[in-house]
C-alpha positions in Angstrom: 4.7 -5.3 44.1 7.0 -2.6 42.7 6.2 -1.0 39.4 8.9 -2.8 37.1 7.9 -6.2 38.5 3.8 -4.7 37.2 4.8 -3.4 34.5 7.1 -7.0 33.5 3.7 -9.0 34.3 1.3 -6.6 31.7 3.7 -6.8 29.0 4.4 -11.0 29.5 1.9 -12.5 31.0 3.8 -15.6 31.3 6.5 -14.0 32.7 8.8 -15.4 30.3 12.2 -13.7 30.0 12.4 -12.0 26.2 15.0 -12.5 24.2 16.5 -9.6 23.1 19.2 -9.6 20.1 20.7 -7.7 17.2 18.3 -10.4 14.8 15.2 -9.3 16.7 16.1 -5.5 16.3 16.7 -5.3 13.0 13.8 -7.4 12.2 11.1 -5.5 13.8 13.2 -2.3 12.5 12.7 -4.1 8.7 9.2 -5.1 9.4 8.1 -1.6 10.9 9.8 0.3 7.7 8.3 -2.0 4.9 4.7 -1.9 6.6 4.8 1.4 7.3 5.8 2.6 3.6 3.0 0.3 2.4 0.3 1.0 4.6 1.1 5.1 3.7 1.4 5.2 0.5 -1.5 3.1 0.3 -3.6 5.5 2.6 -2.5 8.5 1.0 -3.4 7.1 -2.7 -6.4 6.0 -1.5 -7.2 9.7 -0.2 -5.9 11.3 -3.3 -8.2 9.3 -5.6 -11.1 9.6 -3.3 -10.6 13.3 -3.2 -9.8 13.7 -7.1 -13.1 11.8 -8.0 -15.1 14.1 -5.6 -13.2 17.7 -6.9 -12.5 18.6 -3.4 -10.8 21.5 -2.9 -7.5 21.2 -0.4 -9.3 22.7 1.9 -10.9 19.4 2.6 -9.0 17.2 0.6 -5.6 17.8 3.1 -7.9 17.1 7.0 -8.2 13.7 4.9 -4.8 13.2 3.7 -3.7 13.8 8.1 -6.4 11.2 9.1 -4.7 9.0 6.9 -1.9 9.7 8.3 -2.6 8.9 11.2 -4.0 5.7 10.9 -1.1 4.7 9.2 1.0 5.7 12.3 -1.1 3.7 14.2 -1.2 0.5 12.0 2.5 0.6 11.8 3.0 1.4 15.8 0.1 -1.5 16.0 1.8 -4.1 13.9 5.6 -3.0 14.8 4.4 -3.9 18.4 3.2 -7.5 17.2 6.1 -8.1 15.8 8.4 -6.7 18.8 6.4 -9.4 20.6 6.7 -12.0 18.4 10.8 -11.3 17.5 11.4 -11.5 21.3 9.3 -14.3 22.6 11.3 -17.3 23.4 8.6 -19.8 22.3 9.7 -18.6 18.5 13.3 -19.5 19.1 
């Protein structure tokens, strides 16, 4: 078994052929830009009230505001791949 032909069963399972097309693109492009904003600015206010109510100094305050950071990245990698999935899968057509 050659690596693409591996690397095609991990992704798919089923080995079902995705469906690839401008409407699947832009979707997971909308999706990934409206979750992402949200799940930011959410982090980040989160972090700013957390540290205003404490009196942190930035010396704490901004380790905090790159953690939240980067679990935003990853929720938004996380759900952009869901719906990459989901866009592509032919049983959705």
């Amino acid at each position: 078994m050659t690596l693409p032909e591996l690397s095609a069963q991990l992704s798919d399972p089923n080995n079902r052929k995705r469906i690839i097309d401008i409407t699947a693109i832009l979707s997971v492009v909308a999706i990934a830009l409206i979750v992402g904003s949200e799940t930011l600015f959410t982090s980040f206010a989160l972090v700013w009230a957390v540290t205003s109510q404490m009196h942190l100094a930035p010396l704490f305050s901004y380790p905090l505001f790159a953690a939240a950071l980067i679990v935003a990245l990853g929720a938004t990698g996380f759900l952009a791949r869901l719906a990459w999935q989901s866009e592509t899968d032919p049983a959705n057509r």
